[in-house]
N, C-alpha and C positions, 0 to 999 in steps of 0.2 A: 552769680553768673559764672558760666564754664569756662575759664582761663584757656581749655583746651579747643574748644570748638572756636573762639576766634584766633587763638593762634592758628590754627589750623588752618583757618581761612586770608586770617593775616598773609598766607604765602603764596595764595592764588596770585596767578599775573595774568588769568584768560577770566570773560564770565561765563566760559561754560564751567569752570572748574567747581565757581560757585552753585550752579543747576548739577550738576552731577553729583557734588557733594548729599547736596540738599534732597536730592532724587525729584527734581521738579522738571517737569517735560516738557519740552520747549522746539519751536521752530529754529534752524539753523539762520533761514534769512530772516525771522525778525531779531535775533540775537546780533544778529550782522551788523544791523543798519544802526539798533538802539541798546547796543551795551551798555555804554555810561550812562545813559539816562536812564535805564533800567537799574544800571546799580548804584545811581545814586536813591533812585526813589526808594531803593532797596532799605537804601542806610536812613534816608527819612524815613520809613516804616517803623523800623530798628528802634530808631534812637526815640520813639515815642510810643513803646513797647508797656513798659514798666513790669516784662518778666523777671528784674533782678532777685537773684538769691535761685532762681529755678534750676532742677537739674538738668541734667546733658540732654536725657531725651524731652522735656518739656518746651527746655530752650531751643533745641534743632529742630522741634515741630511749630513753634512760634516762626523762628528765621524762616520755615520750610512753608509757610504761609504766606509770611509777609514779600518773597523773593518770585511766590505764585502769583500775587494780587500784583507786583510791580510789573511784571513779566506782562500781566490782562492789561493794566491799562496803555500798554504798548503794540498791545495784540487790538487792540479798541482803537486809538487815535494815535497821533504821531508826536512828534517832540516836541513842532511850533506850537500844538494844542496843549500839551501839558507844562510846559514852560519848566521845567524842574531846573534849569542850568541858568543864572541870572542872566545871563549873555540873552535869552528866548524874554526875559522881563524886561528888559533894558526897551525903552523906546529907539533910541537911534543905533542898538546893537553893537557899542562899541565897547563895554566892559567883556573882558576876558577871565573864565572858571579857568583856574589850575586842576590838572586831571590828579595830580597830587594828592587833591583836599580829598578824596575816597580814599586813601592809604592810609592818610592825620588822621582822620576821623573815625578809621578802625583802631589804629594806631589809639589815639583816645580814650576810645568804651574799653583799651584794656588797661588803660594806666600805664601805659609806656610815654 
């Protein structure tokens, strides 16, 4: 895996930074509304990849897929339907996601 290409994303603090990087084309307003859900499905995508060991352009055209397909299922249904934030599984809605755990969990895939 690319040490370079997640640092590199490691530094993003917008998710268009992440679509620009990746060169994936994307509506403004649905970006708007479904960032973090978009980029957590993102990192579920990701993290159940099994591209390790691939080079930079293999691995950036993996993420550059996997960030399109998270991107569609947002462009398709909305957040209550996709449930990606435990808080949407929760029946009485009362547990709370730290928006953190997308940072650990890059943070993680690099060994930091």
């Amino acid at each position: 895996m690319s040490d370079k290409i997640l640092e590199t994303m490691g530094k993003f603090s917008a998710a268009e930074e992440f679509f620009q990087y990746l060169e994936v084309p994307f509506e403004q307003s649905v970006v708007h509304v479904n960032r973090l859900h978009i980029l957590k499905r993102f990192n579920q995508y990701i993290s159940h990849d099994g591209v390790s060991g691939a080079d930079d352009i293999a691995l950036k055209a993996s993420y550059k897929a996997h960030l399109a397909k998270a991107y569609q299922d947002f462009v398709k249904s909305d957040a209550a339907t996709e449930k990606v934030f435990k808080v949407f599984q929760e029946k009485d809605g009362q547990k709370v996601v730290g928006v953190d755990s997308l940072r650990a969990s890059l943070d993680a895939r690099r060994g930091v």
